[in-house]
N, C-alpha and C positions, 0 to 999 in steps of 0.2 A: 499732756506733759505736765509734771506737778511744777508746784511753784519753784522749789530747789534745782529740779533741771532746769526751767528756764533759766534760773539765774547764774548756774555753770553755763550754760549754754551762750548767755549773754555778755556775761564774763569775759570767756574766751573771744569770742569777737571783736572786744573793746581792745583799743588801739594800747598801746603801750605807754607807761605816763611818759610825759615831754620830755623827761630831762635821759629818757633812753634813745630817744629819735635822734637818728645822726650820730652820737657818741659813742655808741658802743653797739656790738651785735649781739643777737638774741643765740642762745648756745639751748641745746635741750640733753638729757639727759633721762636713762628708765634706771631705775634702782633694783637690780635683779633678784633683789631680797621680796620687793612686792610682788614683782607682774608674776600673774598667773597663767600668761597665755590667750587670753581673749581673743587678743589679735586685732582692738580696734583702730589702733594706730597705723599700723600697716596699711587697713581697709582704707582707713582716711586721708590717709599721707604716705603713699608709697615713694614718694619722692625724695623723704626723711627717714622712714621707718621699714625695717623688714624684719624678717621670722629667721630664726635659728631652727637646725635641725629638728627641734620637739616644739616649736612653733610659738616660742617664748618672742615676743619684741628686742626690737635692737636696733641700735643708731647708726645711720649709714655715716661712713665718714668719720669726722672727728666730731660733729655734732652742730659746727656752727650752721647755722639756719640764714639762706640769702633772705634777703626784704622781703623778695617777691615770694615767699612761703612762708613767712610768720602766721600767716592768719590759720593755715593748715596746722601747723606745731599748735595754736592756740587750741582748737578743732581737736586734733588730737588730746594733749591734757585734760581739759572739759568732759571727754567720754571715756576716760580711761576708770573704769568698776573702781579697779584697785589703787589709785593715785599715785600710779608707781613713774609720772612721768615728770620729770619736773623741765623747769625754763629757768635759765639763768642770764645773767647779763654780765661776762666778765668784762674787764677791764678794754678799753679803748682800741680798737682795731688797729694798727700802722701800716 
């Protein structure tokens, strides 16, 4: 593994800074302008992630991400070729 994927790699595992813990939830999003298809979101996170008819990525749901699958969304991001996935953190849950 080169030094750059480790440090995506590690990246993604790293917890979320402090001031998102609690306050708000983690949302993901693919930008259909990038993904080419790979397909390693799905592989990593089907929990979150599935294929459209020509095997593009796609957000199950509305996108927000429960707790207990953050670290997969992170997982995901990290291995995506194209960086076509992103993580957001909108505003305050109610």
């Amino acid at each position: 593994m080169s030094g750059a994927s480790l440090a995506r790699a590690v990246g993604a595992l790293a917890p979320p800074p402090a001031t998102h813990r609690g306050a708000t939830a983690m949302k993901i999003r693919i930008d259909p302008e990038r993904c080419q298809g790979h397909g390693r979101c799905y592989d990593l996170a089907p929990e979150l992630f599935s294929e459209d008819d020509e095997g593009y990525g796609q957000v199950i749901g509305d996108g927000l991400v429960p707790p207990d699958k953050e670290r997969a969304a992170r997982l995901a991001v990290s291995n995506c070729p194209e960086r076509a996935i992103e993580i957001n953190y909108p505003s305050e849950i109610r």
